[in-house]
N, C-alpha and C positions, 0 to 999 in steps of 0.2 A: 296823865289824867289823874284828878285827884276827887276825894268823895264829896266837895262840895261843886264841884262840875258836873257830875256826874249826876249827883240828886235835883240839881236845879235843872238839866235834862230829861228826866222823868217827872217833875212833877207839871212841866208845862206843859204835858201831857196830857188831852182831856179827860178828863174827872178821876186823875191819879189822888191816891193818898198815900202816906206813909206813917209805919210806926215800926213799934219794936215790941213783936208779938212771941219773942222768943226768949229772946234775951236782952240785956243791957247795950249790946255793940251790933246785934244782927238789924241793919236796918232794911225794912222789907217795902216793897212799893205791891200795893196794887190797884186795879179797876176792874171796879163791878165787885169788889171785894173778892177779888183772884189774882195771886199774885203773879206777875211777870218779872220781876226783879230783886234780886239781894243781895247784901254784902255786909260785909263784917268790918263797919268801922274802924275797927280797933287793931286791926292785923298790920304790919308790917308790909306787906307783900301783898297788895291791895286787886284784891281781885272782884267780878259781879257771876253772880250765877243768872242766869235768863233762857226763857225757854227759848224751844227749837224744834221745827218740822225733825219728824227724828232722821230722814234722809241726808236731809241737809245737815244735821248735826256731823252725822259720820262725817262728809265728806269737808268740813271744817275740820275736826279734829285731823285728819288727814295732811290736810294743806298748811293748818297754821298751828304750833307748837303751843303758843299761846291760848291753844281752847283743847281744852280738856270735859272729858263724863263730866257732867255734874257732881260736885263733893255733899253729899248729904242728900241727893236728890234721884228723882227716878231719869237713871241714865240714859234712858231711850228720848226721852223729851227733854232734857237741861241738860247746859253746858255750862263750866265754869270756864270764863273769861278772864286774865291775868291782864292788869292795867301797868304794865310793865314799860311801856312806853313803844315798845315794838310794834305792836297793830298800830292805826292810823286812827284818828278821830272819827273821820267819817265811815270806819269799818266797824266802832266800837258801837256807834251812835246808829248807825244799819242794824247792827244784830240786837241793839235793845227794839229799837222800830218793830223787827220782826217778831219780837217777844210781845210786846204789845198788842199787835196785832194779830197773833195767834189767838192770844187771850181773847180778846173782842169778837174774834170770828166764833168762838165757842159759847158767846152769852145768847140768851133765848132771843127773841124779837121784840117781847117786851123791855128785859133789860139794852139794848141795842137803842130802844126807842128814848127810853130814860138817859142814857148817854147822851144821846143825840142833843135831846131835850137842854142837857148840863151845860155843852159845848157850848 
């Protein structure tokens, strides 16, 4: 999996954006202006941080090597995801899904409505 796969996955996302609110290489997606997704263009060893029911984070990390705490982020809810080639696209493309959709479920009624509206 590589980062222009992977951003063009999030952004057809309804009412996704992207920038780089941190630094030069951190590129961050979010909706509603909360982010669900990041990653560091610039790395070698290409990984996505995205969030996670923190239940289900655990028992990720458990099962696949390839998902780790989040690196810079609150460990209970983000995982970092290694695009290592080992996960499966449709497992990689699930757990941004779920990142997404965490996000979404936490926006008021009115921002829900405005999404909606976007879509």
């Amino acid at each position: 999996m590589n980062v222009e796969k992977l951003r063009l996955y999030c952004l057809a996302k309804p009412a996704t954006t992207e920038g780089f609110p941190f630094d030069g290489s951190t590129l961050v997606f979010k909706v509603a202006g909360k982010m669900y997704a990041l990653m560091d263009i610039d790395k070698e060893d290409l990984s996505m941080n995205l969030k996670c029911d923190p239940e289900r984070a655990i028992l990720l990390r458990d099962d696949y090597r390839e998902v780790r705490s989040g690196w810079h982020m609150n460990k209970k809810h983000w995982n970092t995801v290694q695009m290592d080639g080992l996960l499966s696209e449709k497992m990689i493309y699930e757990l941004i899904n779920h990142s997404y959709e965490l996000v979404v479920a936490s926006l008021s009624k009115a921002q829900k409505e405005k999404l909606h509206e976007e879509s």
